[in-house]
N, C-alpha and C positions, 0 to 999 in steps of 0.2 A: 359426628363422625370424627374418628381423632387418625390421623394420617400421623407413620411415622418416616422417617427420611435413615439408611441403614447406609455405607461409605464404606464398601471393603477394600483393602488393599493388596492383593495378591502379587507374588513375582510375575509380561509377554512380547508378536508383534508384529520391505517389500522388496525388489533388488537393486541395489545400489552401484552404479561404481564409484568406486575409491581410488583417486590415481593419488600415487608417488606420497604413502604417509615415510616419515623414515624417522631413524630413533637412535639414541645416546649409543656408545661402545663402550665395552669391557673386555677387558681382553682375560682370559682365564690359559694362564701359561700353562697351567697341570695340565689340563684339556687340550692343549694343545689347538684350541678354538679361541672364535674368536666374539662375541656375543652384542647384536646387535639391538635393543630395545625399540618395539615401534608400539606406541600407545595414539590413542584418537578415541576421541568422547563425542557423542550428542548430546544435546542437551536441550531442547525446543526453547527457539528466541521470538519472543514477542514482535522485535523488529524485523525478522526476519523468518515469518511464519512456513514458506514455501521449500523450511530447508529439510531437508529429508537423507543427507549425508550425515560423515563424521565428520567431525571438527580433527584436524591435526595437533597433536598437541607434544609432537616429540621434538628437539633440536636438530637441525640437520647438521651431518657431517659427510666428509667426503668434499667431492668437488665443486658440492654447492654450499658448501659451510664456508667456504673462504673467499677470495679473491672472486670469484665465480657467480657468488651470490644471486647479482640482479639479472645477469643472465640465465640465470637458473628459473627466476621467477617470471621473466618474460618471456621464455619459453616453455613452461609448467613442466619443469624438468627436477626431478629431485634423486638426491645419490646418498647411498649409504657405503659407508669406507668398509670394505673388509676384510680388514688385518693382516691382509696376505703380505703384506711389505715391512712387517714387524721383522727384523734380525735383516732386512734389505737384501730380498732372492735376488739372483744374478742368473739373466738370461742370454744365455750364447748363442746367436742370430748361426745358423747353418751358411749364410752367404750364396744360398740359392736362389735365381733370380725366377722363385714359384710362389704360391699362397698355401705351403704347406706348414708341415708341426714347426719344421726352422724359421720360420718367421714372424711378423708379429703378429701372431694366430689366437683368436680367443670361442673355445667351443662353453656355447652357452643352454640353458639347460626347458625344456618345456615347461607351461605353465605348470604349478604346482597346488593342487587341492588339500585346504590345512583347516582341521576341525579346533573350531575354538570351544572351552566350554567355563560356563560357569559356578562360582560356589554352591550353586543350587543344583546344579547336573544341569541345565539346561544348556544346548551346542546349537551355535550356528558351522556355516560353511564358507572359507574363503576361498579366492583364486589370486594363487600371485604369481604375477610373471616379470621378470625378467626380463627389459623390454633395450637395454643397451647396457654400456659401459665406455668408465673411464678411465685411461692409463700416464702414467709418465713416467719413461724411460731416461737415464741418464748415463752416457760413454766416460766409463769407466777412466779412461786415461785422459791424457791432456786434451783440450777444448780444440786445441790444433791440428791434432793428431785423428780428431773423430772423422768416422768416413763418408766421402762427400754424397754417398747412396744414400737412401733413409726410406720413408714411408710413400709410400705410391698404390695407385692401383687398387682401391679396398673392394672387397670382392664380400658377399652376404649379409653387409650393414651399411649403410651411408655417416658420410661425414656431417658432423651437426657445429662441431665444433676444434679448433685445431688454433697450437699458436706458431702452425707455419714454418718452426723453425726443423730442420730432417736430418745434424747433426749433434751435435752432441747432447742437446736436451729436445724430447720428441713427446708431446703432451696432445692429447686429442678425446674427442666424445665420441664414441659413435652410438648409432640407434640401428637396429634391430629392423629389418625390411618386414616383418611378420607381425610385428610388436609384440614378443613373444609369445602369439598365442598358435604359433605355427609348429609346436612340437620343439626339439631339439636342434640347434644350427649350429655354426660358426662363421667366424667374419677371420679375416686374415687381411693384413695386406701385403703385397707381391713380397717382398724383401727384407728381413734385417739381416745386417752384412754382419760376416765373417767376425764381427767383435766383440765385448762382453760389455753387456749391461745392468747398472742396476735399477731394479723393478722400484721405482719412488712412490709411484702411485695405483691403486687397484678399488675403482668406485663401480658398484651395481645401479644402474636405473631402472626403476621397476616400478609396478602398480598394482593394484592394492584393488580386488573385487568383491566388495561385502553385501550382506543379506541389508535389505533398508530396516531402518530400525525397528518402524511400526512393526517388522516380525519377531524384535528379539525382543524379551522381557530387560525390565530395570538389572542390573549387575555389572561384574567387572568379567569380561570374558579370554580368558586365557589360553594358545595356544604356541607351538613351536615348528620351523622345520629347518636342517639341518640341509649344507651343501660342501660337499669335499672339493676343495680346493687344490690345484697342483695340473701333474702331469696328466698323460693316457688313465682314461677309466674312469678320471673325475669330473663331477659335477658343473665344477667349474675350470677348464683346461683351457691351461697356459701355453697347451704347446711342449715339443721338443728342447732340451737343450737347459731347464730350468735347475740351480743349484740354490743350496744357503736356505731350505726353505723352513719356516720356523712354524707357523701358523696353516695350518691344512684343515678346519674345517670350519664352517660359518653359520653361527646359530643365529637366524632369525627370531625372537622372543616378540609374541603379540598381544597387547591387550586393548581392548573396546571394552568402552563402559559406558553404558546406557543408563542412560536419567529421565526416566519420560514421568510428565506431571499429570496430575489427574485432580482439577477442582472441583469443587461444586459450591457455590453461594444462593442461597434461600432468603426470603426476607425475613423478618423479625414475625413471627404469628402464622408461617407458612405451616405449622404442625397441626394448626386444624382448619378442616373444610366443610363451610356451612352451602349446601345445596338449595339453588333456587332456578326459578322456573325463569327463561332467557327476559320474558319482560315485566318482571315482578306475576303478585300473586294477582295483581289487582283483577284479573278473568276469574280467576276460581272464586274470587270475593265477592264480585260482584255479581257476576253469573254464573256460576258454579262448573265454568269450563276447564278439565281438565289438562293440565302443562302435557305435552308432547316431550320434555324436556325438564331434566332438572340436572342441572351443571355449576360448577365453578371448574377455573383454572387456576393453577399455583405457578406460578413464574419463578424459574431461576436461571440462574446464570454458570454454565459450563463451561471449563478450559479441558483439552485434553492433547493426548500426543500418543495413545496406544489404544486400544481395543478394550470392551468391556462391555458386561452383561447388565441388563435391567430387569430385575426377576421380583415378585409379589409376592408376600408372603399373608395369608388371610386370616381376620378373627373367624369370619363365617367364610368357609370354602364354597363355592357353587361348582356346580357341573363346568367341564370343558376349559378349567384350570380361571375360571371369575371371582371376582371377591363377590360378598353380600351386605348389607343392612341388616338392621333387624331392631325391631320395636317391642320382640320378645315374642313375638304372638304368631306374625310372619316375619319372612326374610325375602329380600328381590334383590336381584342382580346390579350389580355396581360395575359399570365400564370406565376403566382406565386405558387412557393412552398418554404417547409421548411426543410432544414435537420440538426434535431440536436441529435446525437448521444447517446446513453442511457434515452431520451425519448419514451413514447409509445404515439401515439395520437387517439382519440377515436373521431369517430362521424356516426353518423348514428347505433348506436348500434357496430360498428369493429369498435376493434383493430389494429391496425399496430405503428411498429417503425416507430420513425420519420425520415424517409430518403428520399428525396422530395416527401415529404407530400405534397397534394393540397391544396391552400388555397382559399378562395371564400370569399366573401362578403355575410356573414348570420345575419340579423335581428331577428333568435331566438338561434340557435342553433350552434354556431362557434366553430370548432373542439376544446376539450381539450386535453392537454398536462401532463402529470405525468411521474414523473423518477422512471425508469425502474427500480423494485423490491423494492420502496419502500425508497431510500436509497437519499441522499442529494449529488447534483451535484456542482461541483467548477469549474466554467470556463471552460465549456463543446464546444471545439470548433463549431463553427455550420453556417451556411451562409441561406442565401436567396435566392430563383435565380428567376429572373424575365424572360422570354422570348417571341416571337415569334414566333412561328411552321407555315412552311407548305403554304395553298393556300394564309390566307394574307398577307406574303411576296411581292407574285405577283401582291397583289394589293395595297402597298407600292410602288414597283417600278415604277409602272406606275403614279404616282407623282414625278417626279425626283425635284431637287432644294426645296422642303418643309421637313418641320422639324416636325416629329411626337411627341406629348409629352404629359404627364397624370400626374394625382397628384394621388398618393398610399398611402393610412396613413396605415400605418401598427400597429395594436391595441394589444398589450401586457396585456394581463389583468390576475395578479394574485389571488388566492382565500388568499388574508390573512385579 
């Protein structure tokens, strides 16, 4: 019986969060935008088999690209700059002692749901929200002259971060009491007085909610969403009183790219399978008892990190999607199964681990395979086993001197 082993590779894949990836700037003068790149890859790490996120893989910019850095990373805080402070807007405080548009008021915007899709058409779904911001202000006129009122009172975000000083240079984090998944807010705090500033700094903190990869096939997957910047109406609103402003809208640019691997290793002579009875023939030799059994297994060794099908392809078809034998004369039924250890296999609507799993010969529906919790396998030992059971034994024997034998393609087919 000659067994063949068949390794397709198709473009597939559970839910992840993704906080705080963030990504290079470009600034696009024509467009009057300002264009923020956020890229992050999987890739399944052998050391690191339980990881089931993306890897970040963009520069950070904004107020944790600088000075800020390690507190940025000790508190898993990440910021994208954007652009709004390109041509340095000047914002003139109303001198009202309220939490209104005159002061230093920032209306920030609901989570936002953004379809990524890839060269293949294939789209996942993200959720990104907007979860704080960073700003710094600076008084326009002499350092002496600046007014001794300043920043107090924050009212719809809490203070994460501040360097304390509330005249002439006014720098702070705040965070979002909702973390942005509470719809639409704003944060203000009581006062900016009566004088004009320039806007130096304007960072988003935000996070990043993506499908877990086991759902998305191998590619690079690309999406966009856009946020208006400025006054009343926009997206992102500064408040009352704002001039100079050069940069009004903020393109978010996404891409994920999924890398999921799919081995298989066989031994040297795995392509054919000589069937024998579990404790040799010596019963049937001796006393003409026939085997209950005639089996081998074929051992091999599986890595994986997405979903995929194990489907049978037959020289001799049997009823109920079986392979057969055949010695020319008759043909019996050949049972295959699979057992590969931290898989689950699904068909017919159940579940089950794969621990000789059955396998059949299906034209629509051939059981799939996914590792168990989600998590990327390395060289997962695991074997095949083909056999014989039961009454067509007896009617093997009664052919003596003929050679029973079947071609098996055995069909590997992964979602990447």
């Amino acid at each position: 019986m000659t067994i063949k082993f068949l390794i397709k590779y198709n473009p597939a894949g559970l839910i992840l969060l993704m906080v705080l990836l963030v990504g290079q700037l470009v600034w696009q003068a024509s467009a009057q935008a300002y264009t923020a790149r956020v890229t992050a890859e999987f890739t399944p790490d052998r050391n690191n088999p339980n990881n089931k996120t993306f890897t970040n893989t963009s520069p950070i910019t904004g107020v944790c690209g600088n000075a800020h850095k390690d507190w940025c990373i000790a508190n898993k805080v990440a910021s994208i700059a954007t652009g709004f402070t390109i041509g340095t807007p000047v914002k003139k405080g109303s001198g009202i002692s309220d939490h209104g548009r005159g002061s230093m008021y920032f209306g920030l915007p609901e989570q936002r749901q953004v379809m990524v899709t890839s060269d293949t058409g294939e789209t996942a779904t993200l959720f990104l929200r907007i979860t704080g911001f960073a700003f710094r202000y600076n008084y326009r006129g002499a350092p002496e002259d600046a007014p001794v009122s300043g920043v107090r009172d924050l009212r719809g975000c809490r203070e994460v971060y501040g360097n304390g000083v509330v005249r002439e240079s006014i720098f702070r984090i705040i965070a979002r009491n909702d973390n942005g998944a509470g719809g639409s807010s704003s944060c203000a705090y009581e006062m900016l007085s009566d004088a004009e500033y320039d806007f130096m700094g304007a960072d988003i903190i935000y996070e990043l909610e993506t499908p877990e990869p086991l759902n998305m096939k191998n590619g690079a997957y690309h999406g966009t969403s856009s946020y208006s910047m400025g006054g009343m109406g926009s997206d992102i609103d500064f408040g009352d009183g704002l001039t100079n402003i050069t940069e009004s809208v903020l393109n978010l640019d996404f891409t994920l790219t999924v890398n999921h691997m799919f081995a298989l290793e066989f031994p040297p002579g795995s392509e054919i399978v000589n069937l024998q009875p579990l404790g040799g023939w010596n019963q049937w030799i001796d006393y003409k008892k026939v085997p209950a059994t005639l089996r081998r297994d074929t051992p091999f060794q599986v890595s994986g990190s997405t979903n995929f099908s194990v489907n049978l392809n037959c020289e001799f078809p049997m009823p109920e999607g079986r392979c057969g034998i055949s010695n020319g004369v008759s043909t019996v039924p050949l049972d295959v199964a699979i057992t590969m250890p931290g898989f689950l296999g699904r068909a017919d609507l159940g579940f089950a681990e794969a621990l000789n799993y059955p396998l059949t010969q299906s034209v629509t529906q051939p059981p799939r395979f996914s590792p168990r919790g989600g998590e990327a396998v390395f060289q997962r030992r695991s074997f095949l086993r083909f056999e014989v059971n039961g009454e067509p034994i007896k009617e093997m024997v009664t052919h003596p001197d003929t050679q029973y034998k079947g071609r098996v393609t055995v069909i590997f087919d992964a979602d990447m």
